[in-house]
DSSP file (Angstrom, degrees, kcal/mol; ACC not computed):
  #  RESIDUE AA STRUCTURE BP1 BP2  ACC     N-H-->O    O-->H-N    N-H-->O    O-->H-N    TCO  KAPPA ALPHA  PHI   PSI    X-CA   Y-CA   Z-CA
    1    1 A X    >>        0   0    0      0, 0.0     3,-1.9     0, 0.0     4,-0.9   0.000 360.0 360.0 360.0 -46.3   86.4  -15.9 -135.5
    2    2 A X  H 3>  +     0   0    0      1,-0.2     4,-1.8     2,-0.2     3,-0.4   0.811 360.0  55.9 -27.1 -51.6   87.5  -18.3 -132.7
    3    3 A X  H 34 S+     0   0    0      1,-0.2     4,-0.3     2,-0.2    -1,-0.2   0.583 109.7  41.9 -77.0 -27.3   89.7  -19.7 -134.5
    4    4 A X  H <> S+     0   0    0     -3,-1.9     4,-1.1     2,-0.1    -1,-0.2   0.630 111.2  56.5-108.2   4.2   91.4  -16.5 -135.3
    5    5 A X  H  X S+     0   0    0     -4,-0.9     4,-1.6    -3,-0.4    -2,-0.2   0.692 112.4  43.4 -77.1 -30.7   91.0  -15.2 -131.7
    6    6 A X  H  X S+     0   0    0     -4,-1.8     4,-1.1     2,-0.2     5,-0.3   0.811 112.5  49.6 -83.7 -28.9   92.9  -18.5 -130.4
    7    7 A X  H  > S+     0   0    0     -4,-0.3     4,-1.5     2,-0.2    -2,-0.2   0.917 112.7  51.3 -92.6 -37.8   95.8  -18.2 -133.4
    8    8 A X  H  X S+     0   0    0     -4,-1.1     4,-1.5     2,-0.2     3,-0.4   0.951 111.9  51.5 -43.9 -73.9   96.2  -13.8 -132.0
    9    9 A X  H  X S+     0   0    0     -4,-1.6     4,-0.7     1,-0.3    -1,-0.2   0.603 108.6  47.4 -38.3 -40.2   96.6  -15.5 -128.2
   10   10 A X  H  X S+     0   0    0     -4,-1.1     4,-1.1     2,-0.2     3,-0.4   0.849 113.8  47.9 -81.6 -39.9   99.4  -17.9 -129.3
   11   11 A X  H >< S+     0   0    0     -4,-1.5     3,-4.5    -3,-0.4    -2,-0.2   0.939 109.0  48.8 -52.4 -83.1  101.0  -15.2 -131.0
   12   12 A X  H 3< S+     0   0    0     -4,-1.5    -1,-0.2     1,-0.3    -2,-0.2   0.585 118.3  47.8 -41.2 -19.8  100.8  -12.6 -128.0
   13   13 A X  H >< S+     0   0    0     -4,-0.7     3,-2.0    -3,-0.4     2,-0.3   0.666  77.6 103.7 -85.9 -26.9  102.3  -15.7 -125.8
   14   14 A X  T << S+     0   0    0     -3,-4.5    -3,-0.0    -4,-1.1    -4,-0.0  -0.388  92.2  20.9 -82.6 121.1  105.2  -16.8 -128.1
   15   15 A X  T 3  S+     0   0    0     -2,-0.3    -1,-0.3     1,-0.3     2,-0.2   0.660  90.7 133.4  91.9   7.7  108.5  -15.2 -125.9
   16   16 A X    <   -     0   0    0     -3,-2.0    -1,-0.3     1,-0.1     2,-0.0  -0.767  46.9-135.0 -69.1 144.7  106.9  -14.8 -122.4
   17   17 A X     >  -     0   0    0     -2,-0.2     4,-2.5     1,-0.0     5,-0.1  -0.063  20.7 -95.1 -12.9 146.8  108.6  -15.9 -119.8
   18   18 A X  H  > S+     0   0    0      1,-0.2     4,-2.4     2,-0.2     5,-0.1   0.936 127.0  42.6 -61.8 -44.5  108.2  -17.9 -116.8
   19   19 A X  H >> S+     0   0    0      1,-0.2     3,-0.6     2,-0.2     4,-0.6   0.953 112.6  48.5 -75.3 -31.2  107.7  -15.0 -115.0
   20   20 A X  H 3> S+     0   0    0      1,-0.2     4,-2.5     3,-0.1     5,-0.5   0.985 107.7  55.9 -66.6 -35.2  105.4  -13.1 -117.4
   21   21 A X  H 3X S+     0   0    0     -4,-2.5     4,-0.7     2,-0.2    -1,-0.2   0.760 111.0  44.4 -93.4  -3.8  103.3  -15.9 -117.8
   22   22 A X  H X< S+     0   0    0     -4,-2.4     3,-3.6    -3,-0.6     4,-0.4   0.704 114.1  55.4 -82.9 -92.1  102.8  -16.0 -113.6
   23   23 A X  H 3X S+     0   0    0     -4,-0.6     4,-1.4     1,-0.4    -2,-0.2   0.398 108.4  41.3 -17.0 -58.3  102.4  -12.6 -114.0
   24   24 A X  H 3X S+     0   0    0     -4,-2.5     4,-1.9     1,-0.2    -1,-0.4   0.903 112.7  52.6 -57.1 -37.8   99.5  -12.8 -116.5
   25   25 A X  H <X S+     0   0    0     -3,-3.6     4,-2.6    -4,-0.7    -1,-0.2   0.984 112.7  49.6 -71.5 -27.8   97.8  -15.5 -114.8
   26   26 A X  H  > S+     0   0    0     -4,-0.4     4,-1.2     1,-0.2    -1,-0.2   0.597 107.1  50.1 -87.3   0.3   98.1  -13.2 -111.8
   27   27 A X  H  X S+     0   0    0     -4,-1.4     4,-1.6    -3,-0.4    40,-0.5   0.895 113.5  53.0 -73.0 -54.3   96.8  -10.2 -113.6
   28   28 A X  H  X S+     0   0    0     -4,-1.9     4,-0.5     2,-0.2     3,-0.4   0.896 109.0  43.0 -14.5 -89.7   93.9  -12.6 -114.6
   29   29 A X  H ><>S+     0   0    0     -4,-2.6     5,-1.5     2,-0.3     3,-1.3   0.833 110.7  59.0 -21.6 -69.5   93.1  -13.7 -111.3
   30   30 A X  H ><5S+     0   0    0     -4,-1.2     3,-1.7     1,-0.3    -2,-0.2   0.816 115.6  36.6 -35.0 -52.5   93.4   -9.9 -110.1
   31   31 A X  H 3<5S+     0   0    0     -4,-1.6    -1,-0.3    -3,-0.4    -2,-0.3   0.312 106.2  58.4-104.1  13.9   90.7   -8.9 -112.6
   32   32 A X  T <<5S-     0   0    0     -3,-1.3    -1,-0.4    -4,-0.5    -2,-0.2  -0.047 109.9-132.4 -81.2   5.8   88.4  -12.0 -112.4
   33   33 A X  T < 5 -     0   0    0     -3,-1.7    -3,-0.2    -5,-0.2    -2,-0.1   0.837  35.7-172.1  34.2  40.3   88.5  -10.5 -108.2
   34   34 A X      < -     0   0    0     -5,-1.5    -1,-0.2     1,-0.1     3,-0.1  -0.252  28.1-149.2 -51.6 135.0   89.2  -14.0 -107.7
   35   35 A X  S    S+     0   0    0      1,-0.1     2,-0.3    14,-0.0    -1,-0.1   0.249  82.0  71.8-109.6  30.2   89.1  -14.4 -103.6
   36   36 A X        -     0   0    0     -7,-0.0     2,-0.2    13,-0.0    -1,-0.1  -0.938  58.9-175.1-149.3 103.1   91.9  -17.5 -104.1
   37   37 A X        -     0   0    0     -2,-0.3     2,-0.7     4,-0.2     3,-0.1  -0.636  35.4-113.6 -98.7 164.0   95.7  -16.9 -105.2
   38   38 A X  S    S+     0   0    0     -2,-0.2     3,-0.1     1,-0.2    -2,-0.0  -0.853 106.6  24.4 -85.8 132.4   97.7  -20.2 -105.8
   39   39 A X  S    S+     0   0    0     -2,-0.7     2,-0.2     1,-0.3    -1,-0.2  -0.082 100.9 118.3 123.3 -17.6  100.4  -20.5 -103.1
   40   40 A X        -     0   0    0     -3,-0.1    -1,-0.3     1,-0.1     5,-0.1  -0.459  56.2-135.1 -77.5 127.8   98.3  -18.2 -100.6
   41   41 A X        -     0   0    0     -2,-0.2     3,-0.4    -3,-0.1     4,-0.2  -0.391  39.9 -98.8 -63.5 160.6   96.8  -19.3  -96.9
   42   42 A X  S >> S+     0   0    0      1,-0.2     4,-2.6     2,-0.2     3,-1.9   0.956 124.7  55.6 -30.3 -80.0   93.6  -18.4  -96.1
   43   43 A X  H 3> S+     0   0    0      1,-0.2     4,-2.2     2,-0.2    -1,-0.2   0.791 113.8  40.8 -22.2 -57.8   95.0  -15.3  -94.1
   44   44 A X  H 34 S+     0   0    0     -3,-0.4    -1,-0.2     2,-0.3     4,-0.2   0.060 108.2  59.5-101.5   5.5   96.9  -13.9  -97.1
   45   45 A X  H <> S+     0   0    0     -3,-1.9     4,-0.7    -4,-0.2    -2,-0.2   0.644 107.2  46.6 -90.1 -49.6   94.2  -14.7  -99.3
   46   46 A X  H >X S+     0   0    0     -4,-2.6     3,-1.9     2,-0.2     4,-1.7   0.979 114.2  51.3 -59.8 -66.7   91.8  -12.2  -97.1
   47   47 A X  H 3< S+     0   0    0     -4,-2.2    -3,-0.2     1,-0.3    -1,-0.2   0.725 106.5  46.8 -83.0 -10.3   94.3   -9.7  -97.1
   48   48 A X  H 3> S+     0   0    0     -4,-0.2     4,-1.1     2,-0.2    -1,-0.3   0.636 113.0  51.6 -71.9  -6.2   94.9   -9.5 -100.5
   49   49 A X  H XX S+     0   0    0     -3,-1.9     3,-0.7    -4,-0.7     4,-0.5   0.967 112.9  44.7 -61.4 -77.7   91.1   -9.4 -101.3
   50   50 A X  H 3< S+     0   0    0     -4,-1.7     4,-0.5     1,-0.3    -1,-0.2   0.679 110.8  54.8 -48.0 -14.3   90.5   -6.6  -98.9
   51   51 A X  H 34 S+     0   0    0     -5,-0.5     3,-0.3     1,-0.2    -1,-0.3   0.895 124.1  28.0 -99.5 -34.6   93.7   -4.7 -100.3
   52   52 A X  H << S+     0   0    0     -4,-1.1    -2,-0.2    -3,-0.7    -1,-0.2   0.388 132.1  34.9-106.3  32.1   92.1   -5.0 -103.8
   53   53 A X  S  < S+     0   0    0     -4,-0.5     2,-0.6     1,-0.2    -1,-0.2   0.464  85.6  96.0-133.3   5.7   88.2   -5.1 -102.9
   54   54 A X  S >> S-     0   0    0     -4,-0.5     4,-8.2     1,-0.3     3,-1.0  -0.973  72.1-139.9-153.0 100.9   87.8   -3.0 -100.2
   55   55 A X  H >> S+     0   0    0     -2,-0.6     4,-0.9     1,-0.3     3,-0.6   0.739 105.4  32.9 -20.0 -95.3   86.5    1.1 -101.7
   56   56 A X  H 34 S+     0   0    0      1,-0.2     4,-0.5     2,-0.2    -1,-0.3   0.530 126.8  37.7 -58.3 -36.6   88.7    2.8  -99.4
   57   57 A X  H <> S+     0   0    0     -3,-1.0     4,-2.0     2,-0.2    -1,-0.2   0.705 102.7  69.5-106.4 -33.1   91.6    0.3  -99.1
   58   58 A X  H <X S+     0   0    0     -4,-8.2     4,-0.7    -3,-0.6    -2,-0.2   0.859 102.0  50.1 -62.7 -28.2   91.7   -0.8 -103.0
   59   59 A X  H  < S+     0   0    0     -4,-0.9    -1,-0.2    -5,-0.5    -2,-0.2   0.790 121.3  36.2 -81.3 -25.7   93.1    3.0 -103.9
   60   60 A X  H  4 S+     0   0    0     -4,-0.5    -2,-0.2    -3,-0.1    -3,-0.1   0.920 128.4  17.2 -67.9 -82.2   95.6    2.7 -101.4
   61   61 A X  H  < S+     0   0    0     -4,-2.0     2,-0.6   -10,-0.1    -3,-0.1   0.039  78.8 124.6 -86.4  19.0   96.9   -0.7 -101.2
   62   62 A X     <  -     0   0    0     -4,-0.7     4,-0.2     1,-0.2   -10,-0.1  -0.671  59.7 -88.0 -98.0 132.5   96.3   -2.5 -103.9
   63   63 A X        -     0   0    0     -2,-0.6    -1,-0.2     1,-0.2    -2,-0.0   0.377  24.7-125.5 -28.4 162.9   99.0   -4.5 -106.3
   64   64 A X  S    S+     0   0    0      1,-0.3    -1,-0.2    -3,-0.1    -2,-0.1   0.342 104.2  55.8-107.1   5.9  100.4   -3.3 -108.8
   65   65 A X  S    S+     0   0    0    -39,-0.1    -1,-0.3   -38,-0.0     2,-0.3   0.279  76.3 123.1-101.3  -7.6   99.4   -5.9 -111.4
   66   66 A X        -     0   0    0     -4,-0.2   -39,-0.1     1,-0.1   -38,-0.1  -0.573  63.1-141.5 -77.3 138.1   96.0   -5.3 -110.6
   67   67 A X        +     0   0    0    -40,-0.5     2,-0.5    -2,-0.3    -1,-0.1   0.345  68.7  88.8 -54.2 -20.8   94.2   -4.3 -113.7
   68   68 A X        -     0   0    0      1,-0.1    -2,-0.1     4,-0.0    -3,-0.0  -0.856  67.7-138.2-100.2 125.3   91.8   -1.3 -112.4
   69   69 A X     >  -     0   0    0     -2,-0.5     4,-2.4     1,-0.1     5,-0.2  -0.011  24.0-105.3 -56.4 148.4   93.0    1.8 -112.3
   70   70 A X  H  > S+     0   0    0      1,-0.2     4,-1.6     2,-0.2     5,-0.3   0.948 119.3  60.7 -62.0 -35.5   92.5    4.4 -109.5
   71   71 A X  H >> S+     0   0    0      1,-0.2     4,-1.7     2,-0.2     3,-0.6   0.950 110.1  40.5 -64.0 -38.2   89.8    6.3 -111.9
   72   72 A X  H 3> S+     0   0    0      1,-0.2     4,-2.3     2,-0.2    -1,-0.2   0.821 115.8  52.0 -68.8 -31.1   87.7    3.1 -111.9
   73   73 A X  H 3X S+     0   0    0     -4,-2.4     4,-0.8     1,-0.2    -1,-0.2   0.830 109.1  47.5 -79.5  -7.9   88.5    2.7 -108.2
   74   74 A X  H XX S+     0   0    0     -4,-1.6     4,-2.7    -3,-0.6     3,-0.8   0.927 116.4  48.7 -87.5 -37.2   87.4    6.6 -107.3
   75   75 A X  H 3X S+     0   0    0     -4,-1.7     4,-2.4     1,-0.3     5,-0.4   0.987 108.2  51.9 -45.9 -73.6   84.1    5.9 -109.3
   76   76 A X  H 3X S+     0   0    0     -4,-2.3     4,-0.6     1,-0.3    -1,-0.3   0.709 110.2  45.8 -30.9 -46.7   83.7    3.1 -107.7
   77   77 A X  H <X S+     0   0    0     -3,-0.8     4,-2.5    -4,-0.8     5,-0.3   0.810 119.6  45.7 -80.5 -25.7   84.0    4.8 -103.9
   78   78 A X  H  X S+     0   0    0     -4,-2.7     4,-1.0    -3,-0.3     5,-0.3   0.959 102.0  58.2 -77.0 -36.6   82.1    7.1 -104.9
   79   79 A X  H  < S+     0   0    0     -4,-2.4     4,-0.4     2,-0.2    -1,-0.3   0.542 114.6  44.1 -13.6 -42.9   79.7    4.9 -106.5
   80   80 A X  H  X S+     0   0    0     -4,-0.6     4,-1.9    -5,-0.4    -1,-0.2   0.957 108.6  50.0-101.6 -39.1   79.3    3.3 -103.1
   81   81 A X  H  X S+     0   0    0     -4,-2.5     4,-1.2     2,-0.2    -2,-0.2   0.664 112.3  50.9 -64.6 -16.0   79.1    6.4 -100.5
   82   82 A X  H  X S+     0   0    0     -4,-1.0     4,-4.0    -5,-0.3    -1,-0.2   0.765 111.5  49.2 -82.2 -52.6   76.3    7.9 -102.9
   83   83 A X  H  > S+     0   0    0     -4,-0.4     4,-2.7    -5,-0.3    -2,-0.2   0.899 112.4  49.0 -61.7 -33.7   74.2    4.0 -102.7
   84   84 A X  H >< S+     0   0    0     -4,-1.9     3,-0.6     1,-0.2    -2,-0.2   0.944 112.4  49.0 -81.4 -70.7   74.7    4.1  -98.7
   85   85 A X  H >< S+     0   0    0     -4,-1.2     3,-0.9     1,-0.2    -2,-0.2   0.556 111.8  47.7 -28.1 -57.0   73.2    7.8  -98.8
   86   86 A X  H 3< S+     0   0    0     -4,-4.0    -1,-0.2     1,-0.3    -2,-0.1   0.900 114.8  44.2 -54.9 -55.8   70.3    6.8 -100.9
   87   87 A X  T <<        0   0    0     -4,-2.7    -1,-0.3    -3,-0.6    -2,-0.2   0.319 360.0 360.0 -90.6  38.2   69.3    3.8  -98.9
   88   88 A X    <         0   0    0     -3,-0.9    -1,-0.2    -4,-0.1    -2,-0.2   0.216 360.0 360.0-118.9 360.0   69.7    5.4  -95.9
């Protein structure tokens, strides 16, 4: 099953681009919430975290390669204002 998961992947790869294939790795990244882009400072590293990590600020501001949807992200706020209520 590996083996035919690895031979699908090569398929789905064969014709990307240079740019799709930064584009996938940065899709990747996005949805691994990876808190480290390649090329990024520290600085621009934070604020792309917070723009895709951050309840309130991920529905707003977040890239457009990122992989979660605004319905995951509203669950998600909600998900969190509900958790502060409880343990409060």
């Amino acid at each position: 099953a590996a083996e035919m998961l690895e031979e699908y992947k090569a398929k789905q790869q064969v014709g990307h681009t240079t740019r799709d294939e930064k584009k996938l790795e940065l899709q990747r990244l996005l949805a691994s919430r990876s808190a480290h882009l390649p090329g990024y400072s520290w600085c621009a590293d934070w604020v792309q975290w917070m723009r895709n990590n951050h309840p309130v600020f991920g529905m707003c501001c977040k890239y457009k390669e990122n992989p979660v949807g605004i319905g995951q992200r509203v669950m998600i706020l909600i998900s969190s204002i509900f958790f502060g209520l409880a343990a409060t």
